[in-house]
C-alpha positions as semicolon CSV with decimal commas, in nm:
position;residue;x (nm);y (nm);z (nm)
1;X;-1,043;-0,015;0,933
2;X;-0,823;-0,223;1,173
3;X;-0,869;-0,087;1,542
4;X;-0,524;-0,191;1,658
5;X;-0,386;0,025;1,367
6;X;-0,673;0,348;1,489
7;X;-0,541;0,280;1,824
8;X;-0,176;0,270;1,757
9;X;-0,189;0,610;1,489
10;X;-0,404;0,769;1,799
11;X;-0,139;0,701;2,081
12;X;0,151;0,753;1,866
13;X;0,013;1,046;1,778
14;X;-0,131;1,196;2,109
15;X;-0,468;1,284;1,907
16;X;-0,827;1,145;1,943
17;X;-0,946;0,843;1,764
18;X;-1,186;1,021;1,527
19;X;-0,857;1,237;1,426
20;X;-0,693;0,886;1,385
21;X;-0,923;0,766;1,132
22;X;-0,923;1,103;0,975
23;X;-0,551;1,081;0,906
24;X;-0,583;0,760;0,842
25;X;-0,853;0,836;0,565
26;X;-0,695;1,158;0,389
27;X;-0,344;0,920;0,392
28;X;-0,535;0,602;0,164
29;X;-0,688;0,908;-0,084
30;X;-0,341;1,100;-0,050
31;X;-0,188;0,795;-0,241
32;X;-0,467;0,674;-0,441
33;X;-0,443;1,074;-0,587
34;X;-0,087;1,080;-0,624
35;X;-0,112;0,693;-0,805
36;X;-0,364;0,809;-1,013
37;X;-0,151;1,135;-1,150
38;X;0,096;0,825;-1,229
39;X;0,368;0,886;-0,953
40;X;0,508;0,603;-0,783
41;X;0,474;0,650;-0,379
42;X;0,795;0,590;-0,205
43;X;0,698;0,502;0,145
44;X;1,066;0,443;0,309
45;X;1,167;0,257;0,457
46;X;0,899;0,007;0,309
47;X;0,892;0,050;-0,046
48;X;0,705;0,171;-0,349
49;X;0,369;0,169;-0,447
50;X;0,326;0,241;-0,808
51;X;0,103;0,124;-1,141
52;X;0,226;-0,152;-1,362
53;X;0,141;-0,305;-1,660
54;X;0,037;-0,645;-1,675
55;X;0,019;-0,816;-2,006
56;X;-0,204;-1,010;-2,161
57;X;-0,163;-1,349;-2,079
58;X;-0,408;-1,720;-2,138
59;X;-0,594;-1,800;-1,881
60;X;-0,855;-2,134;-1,775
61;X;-1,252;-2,058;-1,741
62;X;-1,283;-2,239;-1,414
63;X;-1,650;-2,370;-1,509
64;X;-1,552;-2,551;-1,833
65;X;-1,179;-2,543;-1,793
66;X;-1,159;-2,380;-2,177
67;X;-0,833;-2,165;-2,252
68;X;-0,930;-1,775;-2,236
69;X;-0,707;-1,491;-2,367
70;X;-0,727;-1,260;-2,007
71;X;-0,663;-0,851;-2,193
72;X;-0,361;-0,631;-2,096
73;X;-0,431;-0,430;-1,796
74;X;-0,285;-0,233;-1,525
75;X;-0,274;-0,316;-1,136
76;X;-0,167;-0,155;-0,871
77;X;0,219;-0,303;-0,747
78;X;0,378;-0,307;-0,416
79;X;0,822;-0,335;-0,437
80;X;0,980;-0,356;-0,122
81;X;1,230;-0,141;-0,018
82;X;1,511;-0,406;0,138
83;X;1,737;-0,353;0,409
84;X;2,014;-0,306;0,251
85;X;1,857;-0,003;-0,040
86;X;1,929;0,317;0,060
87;X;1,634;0,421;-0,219
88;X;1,301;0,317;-0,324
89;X;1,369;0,159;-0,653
90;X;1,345;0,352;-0,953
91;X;1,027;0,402;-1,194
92;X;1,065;0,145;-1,569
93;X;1,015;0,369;-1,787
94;X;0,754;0,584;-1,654
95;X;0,620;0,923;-1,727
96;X;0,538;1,015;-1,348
97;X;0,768;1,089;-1,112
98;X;0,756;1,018;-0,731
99;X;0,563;1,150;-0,432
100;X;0,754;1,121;-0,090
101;X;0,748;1,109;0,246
102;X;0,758;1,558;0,237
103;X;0,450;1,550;-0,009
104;X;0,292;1,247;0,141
105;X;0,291;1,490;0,527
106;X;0,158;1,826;0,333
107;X;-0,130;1,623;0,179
108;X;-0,177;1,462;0,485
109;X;-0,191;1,842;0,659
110;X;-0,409;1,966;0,372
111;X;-0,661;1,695;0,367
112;X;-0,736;1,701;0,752
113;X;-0,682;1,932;1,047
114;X;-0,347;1,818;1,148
115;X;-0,086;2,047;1,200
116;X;0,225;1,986;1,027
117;X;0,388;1,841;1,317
118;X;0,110;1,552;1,400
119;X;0,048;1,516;1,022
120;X;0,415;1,369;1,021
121;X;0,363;1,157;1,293
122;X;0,089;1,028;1,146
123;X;0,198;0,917;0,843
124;X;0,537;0,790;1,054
125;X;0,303;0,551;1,329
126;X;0,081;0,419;1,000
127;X;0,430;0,272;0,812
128;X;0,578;0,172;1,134
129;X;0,269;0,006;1,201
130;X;0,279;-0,156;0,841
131;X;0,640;-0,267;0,927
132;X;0,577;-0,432;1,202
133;X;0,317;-0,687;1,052
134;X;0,353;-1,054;1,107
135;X;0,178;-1,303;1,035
136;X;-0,154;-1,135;1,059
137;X;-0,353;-0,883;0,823
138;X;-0,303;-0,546;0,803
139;X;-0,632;-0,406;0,645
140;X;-0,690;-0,054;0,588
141;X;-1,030;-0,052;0,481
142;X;-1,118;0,144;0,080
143;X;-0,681;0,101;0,063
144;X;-0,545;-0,246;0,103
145;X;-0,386;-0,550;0,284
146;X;-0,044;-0,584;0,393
147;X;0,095;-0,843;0,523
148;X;0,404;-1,062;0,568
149;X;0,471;-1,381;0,369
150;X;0,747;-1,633;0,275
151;X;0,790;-1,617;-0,132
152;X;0,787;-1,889;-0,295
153;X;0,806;-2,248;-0,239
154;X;0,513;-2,504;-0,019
155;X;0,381;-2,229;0,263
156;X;0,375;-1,930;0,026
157;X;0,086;-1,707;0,109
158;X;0,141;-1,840;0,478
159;X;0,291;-1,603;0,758
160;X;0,650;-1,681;0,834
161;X;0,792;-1,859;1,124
162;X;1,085;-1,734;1,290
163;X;1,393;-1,692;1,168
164;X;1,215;-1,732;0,764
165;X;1,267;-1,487;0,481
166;X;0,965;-1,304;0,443
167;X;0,846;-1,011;0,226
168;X;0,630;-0,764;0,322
169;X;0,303;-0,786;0,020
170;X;0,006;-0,550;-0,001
171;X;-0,322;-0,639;-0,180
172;X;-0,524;-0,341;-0,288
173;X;-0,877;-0,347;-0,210
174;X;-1,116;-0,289;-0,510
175;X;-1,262;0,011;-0,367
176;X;-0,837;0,138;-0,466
177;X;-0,817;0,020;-0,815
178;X;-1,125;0,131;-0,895
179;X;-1,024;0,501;-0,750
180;X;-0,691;0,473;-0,911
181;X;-0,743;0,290;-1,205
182;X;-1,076;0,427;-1,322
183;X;-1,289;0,104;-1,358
184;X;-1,668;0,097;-1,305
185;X;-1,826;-0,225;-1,215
């Protein structure tokens, strides 16, 4: 887990550093639960972290350079919320619903011993932490990676210079899909 983001949750939050990584804990398994029930989690003002379908599609063995068929599958999907939206965007199609900000705090209270007050604050510092990422990593160790990056064109996957576009992207770790999406290695 990033110590800059334990450090930051713990001031933010006037509680110890072991109660930071507590909250910061029951808040990854607080959305890996509530993506594996199929809701979409609307983190505002961020976005939406939700389950999508990803066809099948060809792909190239890298060893022989032979066309393979790669199966339909699901990943886990990260849409940003932009500055403009005044809502996370809505679910395609799904059979879920949405768990926000409200459910997101009483999970938070009922999976550590935060009161309801420092529970909010908690989960407030950790996306306001997230939203503040530059150019660097933000890696929440058994969650993800968020970071900020320019889309598209020569530099993408590279951090953005000032005054660039850039999207905020998350890559989940495996230790999340394989939580979420049930796979056994």
């Amino acid at each position: 887990m990033n110590d800059d983001l334990i450090d930051y949750v713990a001031g933010e939050t006037s509680i110890s550093k072991e109660a930071a990584v507590l909250a910061l804990d029951a808040w990854g398994e607080s959305i890996a639960d509530a993506l594996k029930r199929g809701d979409d989690v609307v983190l505002k003002p961020l976005g939406t972290l939700c389950i999508a379908e990803r066809p099948e599609r060809t792909g190239h063995n890298p060893k022989t350079g032979n066309e393979i068929k790669i199966p339909a599958g699901k990943t886990i999907k990260f849409r940003q919320l932009h500055p403009g939206d005044r809502q996370a965007p809505a679910p395609e199609g799904k059979a879920g619903g949405q768990t926000d900000d409200t459910q997101m705090v009483a999970m938070l209270v009922e999976r550590s011993d935060l009161t309801n007050q420092k529970a909010s604050l908690a989960h407030s510092s950790i996306k306001e932490y997230i939203r503040r990422v530059d150019g660097t990593d933000s890696k929440l160790k058994g969650f993800g990676t968020f970071r900020r990056e320019v889309p598209g064109g020569p530099r993408k996957g590279t951090p953005p210079l000032p005054g660039d576009p850039s999207i905020l992207a998350f890559k989940p770790d495996q230790d999340l899909k394989d939580r979420v999406l049930g796979r056994t290695h």
